[in-house]
C-alpha positions as CSV (number, residue, x, y, z in Angstrom):
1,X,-20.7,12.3,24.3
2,X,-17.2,13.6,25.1
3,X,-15.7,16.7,23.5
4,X,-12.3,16.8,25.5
5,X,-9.5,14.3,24.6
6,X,-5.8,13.8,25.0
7,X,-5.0,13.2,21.2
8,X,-7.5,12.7,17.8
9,X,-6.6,10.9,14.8
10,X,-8.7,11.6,12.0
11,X,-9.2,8.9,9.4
12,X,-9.8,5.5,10.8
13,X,-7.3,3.2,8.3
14,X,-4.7,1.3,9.6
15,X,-2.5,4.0,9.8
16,X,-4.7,5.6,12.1
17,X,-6.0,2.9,13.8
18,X,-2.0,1.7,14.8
19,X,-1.1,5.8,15.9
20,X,-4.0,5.8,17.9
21,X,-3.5,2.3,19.5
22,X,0.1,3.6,20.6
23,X,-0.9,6.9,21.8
24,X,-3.5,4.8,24.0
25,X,-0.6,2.1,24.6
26,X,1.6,5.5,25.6
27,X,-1.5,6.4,28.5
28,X,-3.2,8.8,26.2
29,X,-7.0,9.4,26.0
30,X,-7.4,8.9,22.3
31,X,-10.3,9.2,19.8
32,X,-10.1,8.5,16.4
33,X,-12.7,9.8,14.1
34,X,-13.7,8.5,10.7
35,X,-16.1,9.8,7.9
36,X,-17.1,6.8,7.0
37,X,-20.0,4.4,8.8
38,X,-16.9,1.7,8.9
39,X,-13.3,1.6,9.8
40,X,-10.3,0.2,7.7
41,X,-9.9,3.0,5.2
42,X,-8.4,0.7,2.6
43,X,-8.1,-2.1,4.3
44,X,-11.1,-3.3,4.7
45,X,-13.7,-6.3,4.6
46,X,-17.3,-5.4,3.8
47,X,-20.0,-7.3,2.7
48,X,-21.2,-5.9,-0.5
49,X,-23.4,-8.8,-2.1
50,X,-25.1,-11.1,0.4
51,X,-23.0,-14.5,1.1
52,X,-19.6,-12.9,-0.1
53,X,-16.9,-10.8,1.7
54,X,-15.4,-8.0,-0.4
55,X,-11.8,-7.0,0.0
56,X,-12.6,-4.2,-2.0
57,X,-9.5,-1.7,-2.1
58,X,-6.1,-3.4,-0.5
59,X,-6.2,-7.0,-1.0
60,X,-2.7,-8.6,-0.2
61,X,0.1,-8.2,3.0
62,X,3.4,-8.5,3.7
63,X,4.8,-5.3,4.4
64,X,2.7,-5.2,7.7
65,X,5.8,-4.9,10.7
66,X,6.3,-8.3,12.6
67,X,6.9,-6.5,15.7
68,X,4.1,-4.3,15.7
69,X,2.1,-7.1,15.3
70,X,3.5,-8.7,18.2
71,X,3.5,-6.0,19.6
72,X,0.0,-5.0,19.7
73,X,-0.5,-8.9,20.4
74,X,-2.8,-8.9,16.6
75,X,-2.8,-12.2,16.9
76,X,-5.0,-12.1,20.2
77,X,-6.9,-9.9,18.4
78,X,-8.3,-12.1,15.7
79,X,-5.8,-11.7,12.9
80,X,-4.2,-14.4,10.8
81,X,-2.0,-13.8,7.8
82,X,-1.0,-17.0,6.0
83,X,1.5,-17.3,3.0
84,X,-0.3,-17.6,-0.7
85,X,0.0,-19.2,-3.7
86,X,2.4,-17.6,-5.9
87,X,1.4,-15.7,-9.3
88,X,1.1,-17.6,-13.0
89,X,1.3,-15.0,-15.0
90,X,-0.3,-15.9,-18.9
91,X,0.6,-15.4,-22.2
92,X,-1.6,-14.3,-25.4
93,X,-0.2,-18.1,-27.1
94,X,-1.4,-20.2,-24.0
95,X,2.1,-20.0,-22.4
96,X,2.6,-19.5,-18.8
97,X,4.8,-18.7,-15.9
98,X,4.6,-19.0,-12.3
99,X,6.7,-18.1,-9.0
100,X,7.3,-21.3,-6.6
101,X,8.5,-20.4,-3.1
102,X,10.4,-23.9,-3.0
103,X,13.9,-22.3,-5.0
104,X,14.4,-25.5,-6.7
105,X,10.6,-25.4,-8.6
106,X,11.4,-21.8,-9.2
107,X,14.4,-22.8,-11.3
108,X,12.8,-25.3,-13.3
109,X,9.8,-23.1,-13.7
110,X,12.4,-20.1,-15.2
111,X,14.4,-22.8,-16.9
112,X,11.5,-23.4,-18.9
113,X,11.7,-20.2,-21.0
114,X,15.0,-20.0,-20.6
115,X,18.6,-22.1,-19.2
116,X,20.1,-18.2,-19.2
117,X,18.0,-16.7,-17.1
118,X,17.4,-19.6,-14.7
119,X,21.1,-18.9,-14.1
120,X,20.5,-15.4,-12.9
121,X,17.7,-16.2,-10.8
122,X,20.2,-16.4,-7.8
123,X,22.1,-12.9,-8.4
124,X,18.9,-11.2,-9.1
125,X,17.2,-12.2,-6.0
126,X,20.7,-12.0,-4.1
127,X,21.1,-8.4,-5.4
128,X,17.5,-8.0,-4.8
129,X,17.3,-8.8,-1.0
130,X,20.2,-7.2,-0.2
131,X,18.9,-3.7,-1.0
132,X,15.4,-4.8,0.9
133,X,17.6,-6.0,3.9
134,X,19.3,-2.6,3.7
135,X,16.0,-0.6,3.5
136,X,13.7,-2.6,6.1
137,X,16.5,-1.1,8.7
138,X,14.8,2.3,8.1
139,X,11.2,1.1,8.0
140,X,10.6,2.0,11.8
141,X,13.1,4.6,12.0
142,X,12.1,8.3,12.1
143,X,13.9,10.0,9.0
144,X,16.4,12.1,9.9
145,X,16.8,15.9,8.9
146,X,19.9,16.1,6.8
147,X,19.9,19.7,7.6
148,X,20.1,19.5,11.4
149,X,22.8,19.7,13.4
150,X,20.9,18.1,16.6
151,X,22.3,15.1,18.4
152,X,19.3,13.1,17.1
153,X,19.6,13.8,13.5
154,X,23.3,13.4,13.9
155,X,22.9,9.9,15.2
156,X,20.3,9.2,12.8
157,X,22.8,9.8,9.8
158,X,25.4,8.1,11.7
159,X,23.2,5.0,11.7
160,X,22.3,5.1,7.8
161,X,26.2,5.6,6.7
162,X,26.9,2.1,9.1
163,X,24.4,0.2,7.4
164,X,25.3,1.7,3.5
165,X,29.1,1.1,4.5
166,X,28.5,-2.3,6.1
167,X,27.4,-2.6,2.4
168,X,31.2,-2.6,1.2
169,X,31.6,0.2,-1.6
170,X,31.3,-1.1,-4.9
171,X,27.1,-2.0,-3.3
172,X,26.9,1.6,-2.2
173,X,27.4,2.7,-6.0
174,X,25.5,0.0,-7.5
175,X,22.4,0.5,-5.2
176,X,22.5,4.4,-5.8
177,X,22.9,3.4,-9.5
178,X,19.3,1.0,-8.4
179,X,17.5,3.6,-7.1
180,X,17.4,6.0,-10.0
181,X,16.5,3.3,-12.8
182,X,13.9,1.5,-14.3
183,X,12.4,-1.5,-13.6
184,X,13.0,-2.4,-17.3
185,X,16.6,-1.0,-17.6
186,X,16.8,-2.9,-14.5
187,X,15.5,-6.7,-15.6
188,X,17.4,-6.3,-18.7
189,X,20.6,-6.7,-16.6
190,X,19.7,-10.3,-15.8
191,X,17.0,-11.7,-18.0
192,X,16.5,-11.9,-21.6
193,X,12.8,-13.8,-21.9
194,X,9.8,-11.5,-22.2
195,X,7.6,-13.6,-20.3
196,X,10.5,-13.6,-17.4
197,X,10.9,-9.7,-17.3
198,X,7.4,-9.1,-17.7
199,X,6.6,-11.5,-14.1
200,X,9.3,-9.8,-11.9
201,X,8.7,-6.4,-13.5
202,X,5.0,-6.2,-12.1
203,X,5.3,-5.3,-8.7
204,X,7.4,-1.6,-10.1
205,X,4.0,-0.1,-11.8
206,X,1.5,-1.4,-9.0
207,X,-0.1,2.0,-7.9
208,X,2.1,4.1,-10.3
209,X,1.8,6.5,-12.3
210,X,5.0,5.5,-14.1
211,X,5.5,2.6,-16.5
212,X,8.2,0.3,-16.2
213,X,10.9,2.0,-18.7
214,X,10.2,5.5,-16.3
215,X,13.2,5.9,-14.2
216,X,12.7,5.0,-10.5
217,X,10.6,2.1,-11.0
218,X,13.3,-0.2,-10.0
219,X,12.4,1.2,-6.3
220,X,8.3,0.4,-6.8
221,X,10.0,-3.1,-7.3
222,X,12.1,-3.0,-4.2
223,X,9.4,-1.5,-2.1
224,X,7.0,-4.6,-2.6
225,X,9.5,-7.3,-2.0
226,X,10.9,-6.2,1.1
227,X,8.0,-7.3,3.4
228,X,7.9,-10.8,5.3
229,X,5.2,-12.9,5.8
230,X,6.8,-15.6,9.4
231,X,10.1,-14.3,8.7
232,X,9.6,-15.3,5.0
233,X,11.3,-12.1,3.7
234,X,9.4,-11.0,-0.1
235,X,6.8,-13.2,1.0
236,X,3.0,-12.5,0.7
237,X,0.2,-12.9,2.9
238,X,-3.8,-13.2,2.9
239,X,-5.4,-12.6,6.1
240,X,-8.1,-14.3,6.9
241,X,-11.6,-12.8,6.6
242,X,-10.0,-10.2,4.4
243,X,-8.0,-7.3,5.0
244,X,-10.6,-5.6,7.4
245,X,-9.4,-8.0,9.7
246,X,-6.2,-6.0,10.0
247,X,-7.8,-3.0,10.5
248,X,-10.1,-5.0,13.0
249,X,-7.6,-6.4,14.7
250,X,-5.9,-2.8,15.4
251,X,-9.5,-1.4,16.5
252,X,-9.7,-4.2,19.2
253,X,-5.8,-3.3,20.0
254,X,-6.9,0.5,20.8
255,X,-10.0,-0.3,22.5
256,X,-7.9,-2.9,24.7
257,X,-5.9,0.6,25.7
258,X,-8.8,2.8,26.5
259,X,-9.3,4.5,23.1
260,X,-12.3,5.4,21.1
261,X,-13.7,5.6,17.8
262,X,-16.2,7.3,16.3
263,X,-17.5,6.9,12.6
264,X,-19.8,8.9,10.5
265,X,-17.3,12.0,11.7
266,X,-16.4,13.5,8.6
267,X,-13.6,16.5,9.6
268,X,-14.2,19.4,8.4
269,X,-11.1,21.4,9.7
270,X,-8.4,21.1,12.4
271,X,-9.0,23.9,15.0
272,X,-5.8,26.4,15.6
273,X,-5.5,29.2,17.8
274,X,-2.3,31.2,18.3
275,X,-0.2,28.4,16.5
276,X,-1.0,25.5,18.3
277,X,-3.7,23.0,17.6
278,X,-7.0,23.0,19.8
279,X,-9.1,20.1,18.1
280,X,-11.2,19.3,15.1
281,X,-14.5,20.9,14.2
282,X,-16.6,18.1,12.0
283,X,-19.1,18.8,9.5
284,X,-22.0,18.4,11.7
285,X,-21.0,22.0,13.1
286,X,-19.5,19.8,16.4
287,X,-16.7,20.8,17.8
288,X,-13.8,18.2,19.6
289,X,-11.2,19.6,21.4
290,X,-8.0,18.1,22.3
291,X,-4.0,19.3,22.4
292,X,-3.1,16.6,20.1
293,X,-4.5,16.2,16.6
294,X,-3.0,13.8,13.8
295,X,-3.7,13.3,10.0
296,X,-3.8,10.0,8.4
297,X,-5.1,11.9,5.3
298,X,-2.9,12.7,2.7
299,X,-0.6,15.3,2.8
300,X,-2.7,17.3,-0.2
301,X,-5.6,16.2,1.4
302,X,-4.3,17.8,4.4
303,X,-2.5,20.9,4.1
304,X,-5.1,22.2,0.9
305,X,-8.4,21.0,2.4
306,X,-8.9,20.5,6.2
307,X,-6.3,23.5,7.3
308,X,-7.1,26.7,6.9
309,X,-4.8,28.6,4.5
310,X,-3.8,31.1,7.2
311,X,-3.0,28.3,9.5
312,X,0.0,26.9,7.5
313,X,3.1,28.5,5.8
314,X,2.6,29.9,1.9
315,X,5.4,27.7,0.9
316,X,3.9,24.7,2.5
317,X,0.9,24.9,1.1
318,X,2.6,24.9,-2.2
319,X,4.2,22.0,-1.4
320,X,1.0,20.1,-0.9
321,X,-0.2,21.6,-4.4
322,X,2.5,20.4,-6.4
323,X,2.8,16.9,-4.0
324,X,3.2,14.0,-6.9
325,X,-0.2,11.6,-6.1
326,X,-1.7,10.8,-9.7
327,X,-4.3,8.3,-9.7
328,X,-2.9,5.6,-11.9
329,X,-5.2,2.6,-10.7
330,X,-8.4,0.5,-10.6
331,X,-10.5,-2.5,-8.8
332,X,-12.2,-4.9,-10.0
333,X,-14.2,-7.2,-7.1
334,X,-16.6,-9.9,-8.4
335,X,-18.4,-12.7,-7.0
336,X,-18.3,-16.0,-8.5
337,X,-20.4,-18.6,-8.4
338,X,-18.0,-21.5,-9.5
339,X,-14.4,-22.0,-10.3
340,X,-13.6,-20.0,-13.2
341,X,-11.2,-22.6,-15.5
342,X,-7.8,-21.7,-17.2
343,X,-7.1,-24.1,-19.9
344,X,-3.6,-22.9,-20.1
345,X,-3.3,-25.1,-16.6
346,X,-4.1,-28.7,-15.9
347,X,-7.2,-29.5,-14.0
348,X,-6.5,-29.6,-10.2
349,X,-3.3,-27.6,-10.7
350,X,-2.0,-26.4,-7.3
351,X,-1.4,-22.9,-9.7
352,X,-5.4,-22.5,-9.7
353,X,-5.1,-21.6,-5.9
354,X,-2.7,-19.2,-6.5
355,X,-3.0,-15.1,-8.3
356,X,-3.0,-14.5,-12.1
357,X,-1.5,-11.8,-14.3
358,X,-2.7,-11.2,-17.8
359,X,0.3,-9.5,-19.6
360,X,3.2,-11.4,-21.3
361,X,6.2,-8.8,-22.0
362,X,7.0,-5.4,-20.8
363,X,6.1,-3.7,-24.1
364,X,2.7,-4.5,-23.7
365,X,2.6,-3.0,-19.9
366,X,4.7,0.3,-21.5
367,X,1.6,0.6,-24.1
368,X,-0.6,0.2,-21.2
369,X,1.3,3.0,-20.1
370,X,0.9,5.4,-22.6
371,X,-2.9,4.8,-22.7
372,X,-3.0,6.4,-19.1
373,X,-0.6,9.3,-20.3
374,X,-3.8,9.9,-22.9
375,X,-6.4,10.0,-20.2
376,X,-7.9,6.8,-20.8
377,X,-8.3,4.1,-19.5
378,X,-6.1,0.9,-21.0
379,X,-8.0,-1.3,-23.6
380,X,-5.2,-4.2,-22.8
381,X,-4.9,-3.6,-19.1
382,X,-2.4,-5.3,-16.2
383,X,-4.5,-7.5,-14.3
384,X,-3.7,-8.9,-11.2
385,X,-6.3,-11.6,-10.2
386,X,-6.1,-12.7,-6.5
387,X,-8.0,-15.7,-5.2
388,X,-8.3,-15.5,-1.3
389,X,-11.4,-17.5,-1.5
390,X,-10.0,-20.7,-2.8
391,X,-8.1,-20.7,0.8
392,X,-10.1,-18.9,3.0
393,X,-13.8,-20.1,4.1
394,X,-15.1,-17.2,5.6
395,X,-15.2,-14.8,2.7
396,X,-17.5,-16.9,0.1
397,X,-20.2,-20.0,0.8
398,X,-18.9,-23.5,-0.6
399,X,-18.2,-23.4,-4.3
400,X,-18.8,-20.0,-4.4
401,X,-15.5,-17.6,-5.0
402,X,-13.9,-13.8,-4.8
403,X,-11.7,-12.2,-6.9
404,X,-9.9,-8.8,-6.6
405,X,-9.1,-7.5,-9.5
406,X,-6.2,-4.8,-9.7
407,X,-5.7,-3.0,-13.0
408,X,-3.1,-0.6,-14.4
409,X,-3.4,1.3,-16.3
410,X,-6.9,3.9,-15.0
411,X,-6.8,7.7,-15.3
412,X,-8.2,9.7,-12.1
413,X,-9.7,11.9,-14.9
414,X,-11.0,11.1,-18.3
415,X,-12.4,13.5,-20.8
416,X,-15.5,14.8,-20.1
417,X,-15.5,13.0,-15.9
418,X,-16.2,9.9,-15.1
419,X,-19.5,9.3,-15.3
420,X,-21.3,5.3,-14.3
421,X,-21.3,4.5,-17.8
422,X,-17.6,5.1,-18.4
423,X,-17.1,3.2,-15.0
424,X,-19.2,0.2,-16.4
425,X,-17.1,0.1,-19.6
426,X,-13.6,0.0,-17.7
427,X,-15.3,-3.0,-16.1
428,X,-16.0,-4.4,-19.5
429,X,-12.7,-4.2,-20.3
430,X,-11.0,-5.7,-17.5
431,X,-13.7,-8.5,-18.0
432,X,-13.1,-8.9,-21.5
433,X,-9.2,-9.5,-20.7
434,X,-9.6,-12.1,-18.2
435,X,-12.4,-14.1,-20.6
436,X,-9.0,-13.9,-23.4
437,X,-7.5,-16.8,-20.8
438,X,-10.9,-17.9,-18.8
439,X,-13.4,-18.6,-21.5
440,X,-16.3,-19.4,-18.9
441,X,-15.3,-16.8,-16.5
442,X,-18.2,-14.4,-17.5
443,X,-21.0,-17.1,-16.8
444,X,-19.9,-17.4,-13.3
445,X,-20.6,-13.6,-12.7
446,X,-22.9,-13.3,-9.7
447,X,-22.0,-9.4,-8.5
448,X,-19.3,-7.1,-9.8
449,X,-18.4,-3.8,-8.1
450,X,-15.9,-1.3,-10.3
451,X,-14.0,1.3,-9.0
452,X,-11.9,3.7,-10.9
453,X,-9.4,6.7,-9.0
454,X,-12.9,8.9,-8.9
455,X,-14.7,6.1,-6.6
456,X,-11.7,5.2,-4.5
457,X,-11.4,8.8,-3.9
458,X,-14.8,10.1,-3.1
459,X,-15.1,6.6,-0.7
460,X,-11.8,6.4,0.9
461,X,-10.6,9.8,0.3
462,X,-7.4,9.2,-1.1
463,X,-6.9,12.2,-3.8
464,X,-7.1,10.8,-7.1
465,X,-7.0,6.5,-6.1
466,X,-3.7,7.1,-5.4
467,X,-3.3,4.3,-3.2
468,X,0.4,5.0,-2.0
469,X,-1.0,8.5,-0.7
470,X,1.9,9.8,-2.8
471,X,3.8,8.6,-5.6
472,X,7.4,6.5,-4.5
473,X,9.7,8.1,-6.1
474,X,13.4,9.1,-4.9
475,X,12.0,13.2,-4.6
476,X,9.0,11.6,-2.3
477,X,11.3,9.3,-0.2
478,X,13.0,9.5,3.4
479,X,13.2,12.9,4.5
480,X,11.9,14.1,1.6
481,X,8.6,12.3,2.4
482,X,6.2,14.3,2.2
483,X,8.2,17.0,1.7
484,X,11.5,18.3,2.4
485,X,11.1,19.6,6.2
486,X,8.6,18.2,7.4
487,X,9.5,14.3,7.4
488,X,9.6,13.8,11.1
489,X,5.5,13.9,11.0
490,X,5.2,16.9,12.7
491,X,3.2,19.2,11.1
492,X,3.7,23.4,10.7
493,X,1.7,24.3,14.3
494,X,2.1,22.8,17.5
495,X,0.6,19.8,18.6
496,X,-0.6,18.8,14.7
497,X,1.1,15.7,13.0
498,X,0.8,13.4,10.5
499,X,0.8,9.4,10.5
500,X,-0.5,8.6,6.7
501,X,0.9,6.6,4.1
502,X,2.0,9.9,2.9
503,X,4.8,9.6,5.0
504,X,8.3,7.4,5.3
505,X,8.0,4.6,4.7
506,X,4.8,5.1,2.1
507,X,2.1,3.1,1.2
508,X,1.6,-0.6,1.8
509,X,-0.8,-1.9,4.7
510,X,2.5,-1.8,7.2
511,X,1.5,0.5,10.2
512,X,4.6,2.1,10.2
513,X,3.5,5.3,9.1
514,X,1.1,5.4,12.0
515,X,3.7,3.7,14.5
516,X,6.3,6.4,13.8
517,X,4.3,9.3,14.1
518,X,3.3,7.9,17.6
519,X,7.0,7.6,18.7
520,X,7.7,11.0,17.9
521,X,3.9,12.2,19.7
522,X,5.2,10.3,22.5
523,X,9.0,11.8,22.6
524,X,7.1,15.1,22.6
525,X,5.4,15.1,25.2
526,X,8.3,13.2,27.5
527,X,6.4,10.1,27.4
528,X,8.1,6.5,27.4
529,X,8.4,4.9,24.0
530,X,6.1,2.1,23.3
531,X,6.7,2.0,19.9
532,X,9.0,-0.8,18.4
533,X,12.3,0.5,16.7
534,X,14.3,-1.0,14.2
535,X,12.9,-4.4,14.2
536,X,15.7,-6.5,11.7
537,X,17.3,-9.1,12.8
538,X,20.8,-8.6,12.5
């Protein structure tokens, strides 16, 4: 087996995978090395009870880049990302309300519950959009250093004050004003109906450690509405045969390009000698030696466990200490062996394809909250319920169904540890929730797996569950992503980088991370750029 490359990756998630695939793309010889006896990190598809296909960990797309999916011709590859159902998101009294994509059953849907706040559907989502549009410019853009005074940098801010002043100045103050408030603070603007705020305010807590009166949210909110699904931007996707087909897809991408992957390869440290990196050494005592070594670990993960201490900078390693990634969430995956019913919706209801939420108003999500804050886990949890099966064939045997399960609020630590008895009881819970609007949904139970922060990860290896690699907040953003410095994924020796979700643009299964950090790999070593830039339409 070889022991001489061009470039390692270590970790084999889609970040890694897509980094790799470019380096390869860029005429690299490229091995990517994964701890695990599977690829996908988090995005993956894995049989866990015989007939059923677990999307275990990330379970929904849309922030994955158009172009690098054209790019790496994914669709040749075996990928296919459809639209879904929209979310119905149920009330304790029976109540109910649902997203349409078609704007005029949205209206009606909102109108419902309130004539007021189907009014200010069309400036939220106008106000909305127009800070994604704004921020998906970025998205494949290397941040710049606002300390530099180097022609690239310089161009770089040059760029971002176009696009804020193309904004007109009256937007610049009101997104700066966006970007430090609450999802709450935020909703209250434009809606006055609990059930309202509560479905748009969802998507600011997802994988947070915050609750949705904590200032900054509003971004959370922002960051999982500005994906596209065909063009469709704030749309979301399922991809057939679960999400390990994107991480499949990816695989076949690199191996189309030359490059190589090797799993069971846990790392045990990345090799330096007089500054400059010389390979990896794995825990098996091997040693693999190439020029070129990238992270898709997280930057904690990184700089505190799989570098030496004397290989990086005092302050740096401080950095990666005091790095915000608090382990805020859980899964739930079962197996079904019918269609669970919801009495709250008609029979053969085109909403019964489509994802559920089980919390009605924004004070029950803050309580949520405040359980978490407490170490424990929440007794009256967010639940988001997706459905892929009810679409997709090849993931459950006629009749039979999968559900993913994401709950806020879960602690990474609880007193005295997690042990499987704790885990089983957070199960319980979530269980008992769903059963409050799905009276038969426990007898359909064929297989459940549960994982809290502590299974996530000792599996996947993101520290504490975290599954943004790094909390989104405005200190952990653009060039201060992951931290202040060190932005442009290049790491403190030569020839070390990173490409995780720990990086600009964060977490979401979008392969930027990984197809920015192979740009700037590929500009360092004078190669052409293979890596899309910038890929809004104007």
């Amino acid at each position: 087996m070889k022991n001489r490359y061009d470039a390692i990756v270590i970790g084999a998630g889609h970040n890694g995978l897509t980094n790799a695939a470019y380096l390869a793309k860029g005429g690299l010889d490229v091995l990517v090395v994964e701890k695990n006896d599977y690829i996908g990190g988090a995005a993956v598809s894995r049989e866990l009870h015989e007939g059923w296909i677990y999307s275990n960990c990330s379970y929904v797309c849309s922030l994955l880049r158009q172009s690098i999916h054209r790019d790496l011709d994914l669709t040749r590859h075996g990928l296919m990302i459809v639209p879904y159902s929209g979310t119905t998101n149920f009330a304790r009294d029976g109540n109910y309300i649902a997203e349409f994509d078609d704007p005029a059953l949205r209206y009606r849907e909102v109108r419902r519950h309130s004539l007021r706040d189907a009014d200010a559907m069309h400036r939220y989502e106008t106000d909305l959009m127009r800070y994604a549009k704004l921020i998906r410019h970025f998205l494949l853009r290397t941040p710049a250093d606002p300390t530099s005074f180097k022609s690239r940098d310089l161009g770089e801010l040059l760029f971002m004050a176009k696009k804020f002043a193309g904004m007109g100045e009256e937007q610049v103050y009101e997104f700066i004003r966006f970007m430090t408030m609450s999802a709450g603070d935020y909703l209250d603007e434009y809606f006055e109906n609990d059930l309202v705020k509560a479905l748009f305010s969802t998507s600011s807590i997802i994988g947070t450690a915050l609750g949705v009166y904590s200032p900054g949210t509003a971004y959370v909110l922002l960051h999982h509405v500005m994906g596209d699904v065909d063009g469709a931007v704030g749309a979301w996707g399922l991809a057939r045969g679960g999400m390990g087909a994107i991480s499949n897809a990816i695989a076949g991408a690199l191996r189309e390009h030359g490059g190589d992957i090797r799993t069971n390869a846990p790392v045990q440290q990345i090799m330096v000698s007089n500054g400059r990196t010389t390979g990896v050494a794995l825990e098996s005592g091997e040693e693999i030696h190439a020029d070129i070594v990238v992270s898709n670990l997280d930057p904690k993960r990184t700089f505190t466990g799989i570098m030496d201490r004397k290989d990086i900078p005092a302050d740096l390693r401080k950095k990666a200490e005091n790095f915000k990634i608090r382990g805020s969430s859980g899964k739930v995956n079962i197996a079904l062996t019918g269609a669970p019913d919801f009495p709250s919706l008609p029979a053969g209801h085109p909403l019964q394809m489509g994802s559920f939420q089980f919390l009605d108003s924004m004070e029950r999500m803050e309580r949520a909250y405040d359980d978490w804050k407490h170490g424990r886990w929440s007794d009256d949890p967010f639940i988001e319920m997706t459905q892929s099966s009810m679409w997709d064939p090849t993931i459950a045997a006629p009749g039979h169904y999968f559900v993913s399960c994401f709950i806020q609020y879960c602690p990474a630590e609880v007193e005295g540890g997690w042990t499987p008895d704790k885990r089983d009881a957070f199960g319980e819970t979530v269980i008992d929730q769903i059963c409050n609007y799905s009276p038969n949904f426990r007898d359909l139970i064929a297989h459940m797996e549960v994982r809290t922060p502590y299974e996530i990860e000792n599996e996947i290896g993101l520290t504490e569950g975290n599954i943004f690699q790094g909390e989104l907040t405005i200190d952990q953003l653009m060039f201060n992503r992951p931290f202040p410095g060190y932005s442009q994924y290049r790491g403190p020796v030569k020839g070390m980088y990173m490409c995780g979700s720990g990086t600009h643009p964060g977490g979401g299964v979008s392969s930027a991370c990984g197809a920015n950090s192979a740009r700037e790999i590929l500009r360092d070593l004078k190669r052409p750029n293979v890596v899309p830039e910038d890929d809004v339409d104007e």
